[in-house]
N, CA, C and O atoms as a GROMACS GRO file, in nm:
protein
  364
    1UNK      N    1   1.018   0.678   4.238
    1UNK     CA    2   1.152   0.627   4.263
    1UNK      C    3   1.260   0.729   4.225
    1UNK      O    4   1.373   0.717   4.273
    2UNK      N    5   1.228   0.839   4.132
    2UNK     CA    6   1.338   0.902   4.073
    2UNK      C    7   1.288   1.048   4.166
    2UNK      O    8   1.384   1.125   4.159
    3UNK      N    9   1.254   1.067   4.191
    3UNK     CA   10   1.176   1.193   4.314
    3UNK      C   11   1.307   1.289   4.297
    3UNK      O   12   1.338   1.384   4.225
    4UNK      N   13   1.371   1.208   4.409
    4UNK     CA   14   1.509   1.334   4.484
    4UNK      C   15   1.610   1.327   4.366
    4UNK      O   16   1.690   1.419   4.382
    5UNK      N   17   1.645   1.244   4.238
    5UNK     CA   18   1.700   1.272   4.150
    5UNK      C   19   1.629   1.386   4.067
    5UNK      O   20   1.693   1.490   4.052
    6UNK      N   21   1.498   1.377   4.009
    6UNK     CA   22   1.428   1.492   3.957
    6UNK      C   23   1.428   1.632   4.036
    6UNK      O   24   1.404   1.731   3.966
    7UNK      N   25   1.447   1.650   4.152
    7UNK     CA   26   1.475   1.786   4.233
    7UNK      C   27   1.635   1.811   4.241
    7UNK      O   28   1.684   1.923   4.256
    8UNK      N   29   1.732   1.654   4.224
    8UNK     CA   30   1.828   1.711   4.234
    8UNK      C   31   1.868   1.806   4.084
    8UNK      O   32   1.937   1.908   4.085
    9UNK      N   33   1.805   1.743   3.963
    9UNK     CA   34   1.832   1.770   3.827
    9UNK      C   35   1.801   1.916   3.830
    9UNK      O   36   1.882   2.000   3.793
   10UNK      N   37   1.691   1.943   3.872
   10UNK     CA   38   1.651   2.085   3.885
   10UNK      C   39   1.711   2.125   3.971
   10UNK      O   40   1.765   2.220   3.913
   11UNK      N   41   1.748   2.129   4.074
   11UNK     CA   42   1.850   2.218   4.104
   11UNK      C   43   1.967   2.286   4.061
   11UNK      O   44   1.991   2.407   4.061
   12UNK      N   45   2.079   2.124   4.001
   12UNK     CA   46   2.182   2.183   3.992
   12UNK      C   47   2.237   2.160   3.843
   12UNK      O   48   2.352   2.165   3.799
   13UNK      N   49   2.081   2.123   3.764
   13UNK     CA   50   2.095   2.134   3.644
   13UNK      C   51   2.189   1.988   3.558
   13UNK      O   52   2.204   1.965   3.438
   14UNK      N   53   2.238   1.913   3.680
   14UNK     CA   54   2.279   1.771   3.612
   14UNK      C   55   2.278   1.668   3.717
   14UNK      O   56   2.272   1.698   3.836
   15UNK      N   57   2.284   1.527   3.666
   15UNK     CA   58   2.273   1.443   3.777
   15UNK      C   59   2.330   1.349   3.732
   15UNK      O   60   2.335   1.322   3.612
   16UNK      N   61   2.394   1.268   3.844
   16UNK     CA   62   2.496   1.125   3.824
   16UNK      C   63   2.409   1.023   3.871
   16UNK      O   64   2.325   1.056   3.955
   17UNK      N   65   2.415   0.897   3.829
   17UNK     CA   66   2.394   0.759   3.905
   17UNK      C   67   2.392   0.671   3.875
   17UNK      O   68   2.403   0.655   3.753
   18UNK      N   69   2.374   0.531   3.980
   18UNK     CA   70   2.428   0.438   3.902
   18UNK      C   71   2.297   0.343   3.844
   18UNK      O   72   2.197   0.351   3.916
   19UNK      N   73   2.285   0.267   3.739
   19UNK     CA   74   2.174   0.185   3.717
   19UNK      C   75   2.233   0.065   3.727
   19UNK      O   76   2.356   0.061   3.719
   20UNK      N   77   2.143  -0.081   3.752
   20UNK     CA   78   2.180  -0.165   3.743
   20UNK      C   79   2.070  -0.213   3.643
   20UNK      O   80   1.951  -0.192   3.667
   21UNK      N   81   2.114  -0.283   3.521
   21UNK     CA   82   2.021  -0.294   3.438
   21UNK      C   83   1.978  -0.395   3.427
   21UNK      O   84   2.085  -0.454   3.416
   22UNK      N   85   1.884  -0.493   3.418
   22UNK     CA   86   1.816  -0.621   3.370
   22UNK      C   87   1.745  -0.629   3.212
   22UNK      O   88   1.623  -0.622   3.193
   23UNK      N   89   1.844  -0.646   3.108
   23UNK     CA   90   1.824  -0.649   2.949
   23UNK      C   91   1.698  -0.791   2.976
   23UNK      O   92   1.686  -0.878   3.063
   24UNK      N   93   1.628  -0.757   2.861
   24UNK     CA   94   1.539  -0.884   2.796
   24UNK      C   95   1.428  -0.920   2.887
   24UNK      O   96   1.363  -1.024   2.886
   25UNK      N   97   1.410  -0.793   2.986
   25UNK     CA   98   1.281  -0.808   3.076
   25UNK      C   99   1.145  -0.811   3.007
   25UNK      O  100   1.154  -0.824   2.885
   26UNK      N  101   1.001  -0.801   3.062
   26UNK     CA  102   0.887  -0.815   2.992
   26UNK      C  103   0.868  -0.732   2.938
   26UNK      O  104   0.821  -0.729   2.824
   27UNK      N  105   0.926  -0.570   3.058
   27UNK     CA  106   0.860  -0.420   3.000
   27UNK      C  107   0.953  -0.325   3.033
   27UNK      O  108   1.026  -0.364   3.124
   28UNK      N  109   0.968  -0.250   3.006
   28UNK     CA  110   1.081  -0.146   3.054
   28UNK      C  111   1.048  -0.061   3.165
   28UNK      O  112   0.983   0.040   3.139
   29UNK      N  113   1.093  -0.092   3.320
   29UNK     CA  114   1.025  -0.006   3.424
   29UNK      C  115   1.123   0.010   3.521
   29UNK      O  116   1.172  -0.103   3.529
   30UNK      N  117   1.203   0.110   3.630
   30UNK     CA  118   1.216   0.113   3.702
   30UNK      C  119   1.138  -0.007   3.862
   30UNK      O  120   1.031   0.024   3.914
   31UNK      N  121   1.211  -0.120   3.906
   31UNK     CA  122   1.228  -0.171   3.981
   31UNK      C  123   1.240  -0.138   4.150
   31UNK      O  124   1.157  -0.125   4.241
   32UNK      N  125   1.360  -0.134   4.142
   32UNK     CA  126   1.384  -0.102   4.302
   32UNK      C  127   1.463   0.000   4.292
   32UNK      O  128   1.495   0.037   4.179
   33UNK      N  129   1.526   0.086   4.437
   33UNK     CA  130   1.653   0.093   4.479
   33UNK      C  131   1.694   0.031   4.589
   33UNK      O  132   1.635  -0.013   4.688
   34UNK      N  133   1.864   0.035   4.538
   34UNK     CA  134   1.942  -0.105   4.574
   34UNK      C  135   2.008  -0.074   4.717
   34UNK      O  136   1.986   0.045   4.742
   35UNK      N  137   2.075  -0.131   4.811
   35UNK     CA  138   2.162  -0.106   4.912
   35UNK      C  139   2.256   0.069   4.896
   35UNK      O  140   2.263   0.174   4.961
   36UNK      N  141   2.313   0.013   4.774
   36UNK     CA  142   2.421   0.088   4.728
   36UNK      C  143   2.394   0.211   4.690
   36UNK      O  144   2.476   0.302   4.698
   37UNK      N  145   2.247   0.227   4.635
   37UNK     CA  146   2.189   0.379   4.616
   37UNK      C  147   2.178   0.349   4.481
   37UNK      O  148   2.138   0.447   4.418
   38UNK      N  149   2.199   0.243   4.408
   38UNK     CA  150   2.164   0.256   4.251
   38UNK      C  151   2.039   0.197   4.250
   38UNK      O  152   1.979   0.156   4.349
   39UNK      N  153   1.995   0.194   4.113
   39UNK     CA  154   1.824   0.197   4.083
   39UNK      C  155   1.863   0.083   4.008
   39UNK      O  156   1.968   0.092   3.944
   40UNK      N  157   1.783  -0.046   4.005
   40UNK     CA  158   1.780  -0.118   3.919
   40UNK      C  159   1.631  -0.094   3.826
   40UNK      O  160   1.523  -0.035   3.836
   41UNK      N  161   1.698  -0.171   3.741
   41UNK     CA  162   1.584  -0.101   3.601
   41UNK      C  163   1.571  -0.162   3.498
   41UNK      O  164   1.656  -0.152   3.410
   42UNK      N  165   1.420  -0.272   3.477
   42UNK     CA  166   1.428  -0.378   3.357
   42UNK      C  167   1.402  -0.311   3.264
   42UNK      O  168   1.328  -0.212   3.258
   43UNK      N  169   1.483  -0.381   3.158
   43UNK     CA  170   1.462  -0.328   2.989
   43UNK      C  171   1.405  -0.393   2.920
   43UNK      O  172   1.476  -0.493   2.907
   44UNK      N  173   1.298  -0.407   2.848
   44UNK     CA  174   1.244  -0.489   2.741
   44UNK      C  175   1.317  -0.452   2.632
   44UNK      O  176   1.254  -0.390   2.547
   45UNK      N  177   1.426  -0.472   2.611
   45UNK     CA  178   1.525  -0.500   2.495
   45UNK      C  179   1.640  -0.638   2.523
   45UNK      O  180   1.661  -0.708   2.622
   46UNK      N  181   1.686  -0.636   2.412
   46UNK     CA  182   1.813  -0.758   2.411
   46UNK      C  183   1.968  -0.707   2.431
   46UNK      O  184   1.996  -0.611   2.359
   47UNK      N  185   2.029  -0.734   2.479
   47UNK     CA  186   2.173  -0.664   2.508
   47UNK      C  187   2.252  -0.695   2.391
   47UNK      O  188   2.373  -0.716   2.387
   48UNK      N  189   2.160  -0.696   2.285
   48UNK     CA  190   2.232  -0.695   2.137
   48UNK      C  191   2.246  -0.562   2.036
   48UNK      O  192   2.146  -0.518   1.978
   49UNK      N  193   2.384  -0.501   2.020
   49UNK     CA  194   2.344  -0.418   1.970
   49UNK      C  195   2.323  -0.306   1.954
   49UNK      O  196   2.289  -0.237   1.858
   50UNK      N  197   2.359  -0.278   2.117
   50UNK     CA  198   2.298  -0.148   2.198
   50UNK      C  199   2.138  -0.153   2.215
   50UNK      O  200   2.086  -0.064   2.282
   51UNK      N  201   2.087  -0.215   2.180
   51UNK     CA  202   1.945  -0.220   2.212
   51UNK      C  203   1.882  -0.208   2.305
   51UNK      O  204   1.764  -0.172   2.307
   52UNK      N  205   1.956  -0.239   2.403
   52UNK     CA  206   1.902  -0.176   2.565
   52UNK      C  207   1.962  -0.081   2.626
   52UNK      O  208   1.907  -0.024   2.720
   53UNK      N  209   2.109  -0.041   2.577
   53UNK     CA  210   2.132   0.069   2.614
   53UNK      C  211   2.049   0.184   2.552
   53UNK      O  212   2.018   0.280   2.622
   54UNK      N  213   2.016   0.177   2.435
   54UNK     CA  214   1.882   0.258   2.379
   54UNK      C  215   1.743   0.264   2.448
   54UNK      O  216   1.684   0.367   2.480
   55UNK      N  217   1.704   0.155   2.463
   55UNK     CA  218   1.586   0.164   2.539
   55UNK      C  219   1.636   0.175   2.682
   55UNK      O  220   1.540   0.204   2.753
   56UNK      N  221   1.759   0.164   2.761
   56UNK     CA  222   1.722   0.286   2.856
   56UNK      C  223   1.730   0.433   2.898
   56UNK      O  224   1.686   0.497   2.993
   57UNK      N  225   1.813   0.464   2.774
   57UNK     CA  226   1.824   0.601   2.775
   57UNK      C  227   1.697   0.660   2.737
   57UNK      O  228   1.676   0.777   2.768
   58UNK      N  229   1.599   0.584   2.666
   58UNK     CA  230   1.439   0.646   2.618
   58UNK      C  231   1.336   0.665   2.731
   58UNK      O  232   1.252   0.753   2.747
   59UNK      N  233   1.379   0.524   2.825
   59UNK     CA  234   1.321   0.505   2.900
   59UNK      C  235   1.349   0.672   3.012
   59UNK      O  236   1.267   0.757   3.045
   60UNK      N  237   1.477   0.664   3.038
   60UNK     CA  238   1.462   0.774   3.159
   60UNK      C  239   1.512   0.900   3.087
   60UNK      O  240   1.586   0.967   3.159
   61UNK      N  241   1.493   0.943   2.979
   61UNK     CA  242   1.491   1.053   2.904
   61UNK      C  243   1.320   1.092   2.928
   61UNK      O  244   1.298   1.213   2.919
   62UNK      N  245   1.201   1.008   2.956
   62UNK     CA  246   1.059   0.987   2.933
   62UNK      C  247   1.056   1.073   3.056
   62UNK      O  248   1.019   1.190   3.068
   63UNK      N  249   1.118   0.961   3.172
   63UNK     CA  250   1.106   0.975   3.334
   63UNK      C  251   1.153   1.114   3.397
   63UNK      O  252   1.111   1.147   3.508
   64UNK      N  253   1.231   1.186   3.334
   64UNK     CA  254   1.289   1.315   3.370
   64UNK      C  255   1.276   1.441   3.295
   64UNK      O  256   1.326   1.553   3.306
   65UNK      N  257   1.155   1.363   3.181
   65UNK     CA  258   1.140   1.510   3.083
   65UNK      C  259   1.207   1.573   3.018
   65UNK      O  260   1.193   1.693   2.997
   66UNK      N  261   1.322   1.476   2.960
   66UNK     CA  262   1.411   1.588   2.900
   66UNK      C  263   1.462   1.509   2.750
   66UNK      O  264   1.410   1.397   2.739
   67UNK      N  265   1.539   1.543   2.651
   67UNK     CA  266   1.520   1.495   2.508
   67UNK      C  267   1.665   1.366   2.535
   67UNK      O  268   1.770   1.371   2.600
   68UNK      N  269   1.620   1.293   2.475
   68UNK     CA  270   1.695   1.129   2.456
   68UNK      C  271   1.886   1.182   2.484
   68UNK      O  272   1.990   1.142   2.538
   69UNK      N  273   1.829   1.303   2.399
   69UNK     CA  274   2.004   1.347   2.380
   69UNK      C  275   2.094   1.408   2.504
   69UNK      O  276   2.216   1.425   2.510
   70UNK      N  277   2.000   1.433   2.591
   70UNK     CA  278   2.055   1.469   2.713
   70UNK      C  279   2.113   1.373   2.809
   70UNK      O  280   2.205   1.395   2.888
   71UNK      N  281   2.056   1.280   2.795
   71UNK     CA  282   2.098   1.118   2.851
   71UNK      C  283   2.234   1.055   2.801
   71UNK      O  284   2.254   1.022   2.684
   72UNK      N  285   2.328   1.042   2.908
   72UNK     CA  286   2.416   1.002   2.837
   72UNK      C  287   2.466   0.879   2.962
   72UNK      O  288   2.448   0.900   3.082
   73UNK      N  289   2.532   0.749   2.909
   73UNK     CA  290   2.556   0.602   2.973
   73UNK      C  291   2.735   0.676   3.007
   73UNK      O  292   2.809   0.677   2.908
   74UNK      N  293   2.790   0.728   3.127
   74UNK     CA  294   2.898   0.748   3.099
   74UNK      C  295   3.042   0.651   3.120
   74UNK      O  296   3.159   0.647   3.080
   75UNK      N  297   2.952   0.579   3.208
   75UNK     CA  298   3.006   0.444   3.201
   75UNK      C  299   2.944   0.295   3.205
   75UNK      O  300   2.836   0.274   3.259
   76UNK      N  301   3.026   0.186   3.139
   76UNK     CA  302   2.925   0.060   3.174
   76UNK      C  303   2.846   0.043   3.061
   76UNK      O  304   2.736  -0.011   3.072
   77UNK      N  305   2.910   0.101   2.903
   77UNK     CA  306   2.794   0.035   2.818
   77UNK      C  307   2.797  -0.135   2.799
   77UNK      O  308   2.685  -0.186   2.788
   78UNK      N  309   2.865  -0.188   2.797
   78UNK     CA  310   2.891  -0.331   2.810
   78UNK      C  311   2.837  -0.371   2.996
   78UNK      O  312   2.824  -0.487   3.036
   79UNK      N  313   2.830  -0.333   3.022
   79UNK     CA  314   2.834  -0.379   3.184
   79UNK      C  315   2.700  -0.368   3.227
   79UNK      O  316   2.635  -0.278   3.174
   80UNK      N  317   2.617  -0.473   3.349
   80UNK     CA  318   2.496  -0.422   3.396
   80UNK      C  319   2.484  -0.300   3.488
   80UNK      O  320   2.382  -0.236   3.514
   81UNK      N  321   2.608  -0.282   3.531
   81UNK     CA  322   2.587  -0.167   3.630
   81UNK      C  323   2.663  -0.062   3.550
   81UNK      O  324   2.773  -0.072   3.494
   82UNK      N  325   2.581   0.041   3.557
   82UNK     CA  326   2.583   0.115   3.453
   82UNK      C  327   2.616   0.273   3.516
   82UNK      O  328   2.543   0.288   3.615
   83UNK      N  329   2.708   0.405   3.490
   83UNK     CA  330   2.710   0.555   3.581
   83UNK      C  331   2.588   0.608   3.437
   83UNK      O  332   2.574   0.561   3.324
   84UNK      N  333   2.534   0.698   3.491
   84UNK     CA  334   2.453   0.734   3.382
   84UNK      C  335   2.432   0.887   3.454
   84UNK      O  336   2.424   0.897   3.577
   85UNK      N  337   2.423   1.012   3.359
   85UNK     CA  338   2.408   1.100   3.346
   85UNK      C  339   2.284   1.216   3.286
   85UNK      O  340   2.247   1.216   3.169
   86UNK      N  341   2.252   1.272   3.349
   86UNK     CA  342   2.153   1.374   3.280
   86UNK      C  343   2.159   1.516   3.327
   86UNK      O  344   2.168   1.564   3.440
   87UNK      N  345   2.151   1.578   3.190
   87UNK     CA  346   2.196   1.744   3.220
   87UNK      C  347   2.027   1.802   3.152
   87UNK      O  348   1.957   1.760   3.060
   88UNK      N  349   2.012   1.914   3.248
   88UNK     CA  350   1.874   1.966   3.160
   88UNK      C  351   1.920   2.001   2.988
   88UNK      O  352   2.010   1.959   2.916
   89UNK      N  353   1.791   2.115   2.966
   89UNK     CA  354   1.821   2.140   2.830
   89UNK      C  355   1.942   2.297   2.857
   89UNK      O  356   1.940   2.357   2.965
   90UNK      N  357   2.025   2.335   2.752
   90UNK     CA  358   2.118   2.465   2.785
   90UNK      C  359   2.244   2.453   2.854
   90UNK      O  360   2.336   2.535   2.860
   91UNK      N  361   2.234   2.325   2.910
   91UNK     CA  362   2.428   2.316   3.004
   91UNK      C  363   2.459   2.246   2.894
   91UNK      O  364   2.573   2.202   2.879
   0.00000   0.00000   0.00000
């Protein structure tokens, strides 16, 4: 599901998009993509807390190979639809 985002990351060394998140799911997994071009994506966490904004930044920090800290929610931490960001390691 993350394919042409992982070639876009390598290319140009960062990537934008949007998630739509589902907090308090069974397991934490990439779902679908949506009409709109965003990825929905259940979290096995509680939207308490940041707790799922944590577990999804772990989650697609895992999915793209790169360290938790590179992941950043740049918009939408309160919100299910979420802009989210990833830069390799060095930018």
């Amino acid at each position: 599901m993350f394919d042409s985002l992982i070639a876009e990351l390598a290319e140009k060394g960062i990537v934008r998009f949007f998630v739509r998140a589902r907090p308090g799911a069974q397991r934490t997994e990439a779902t679908e993509k949506m009409d709109d071009e965003s990825i929905k994506i259940s979290v096995a966490a509680p939207p308490e807390g940041g707790k799922a904004n944590a577990a999804l930044i772990k989650f697609l920090a895992k999915e793209f190979t790169v360290p938790a800290a590179n992941v950043k929610i740049v918009s939408g931490k309160t919100a299910r639809m979420k802009l989210v960001q990833i830069r390799l390691l060095g930018l």
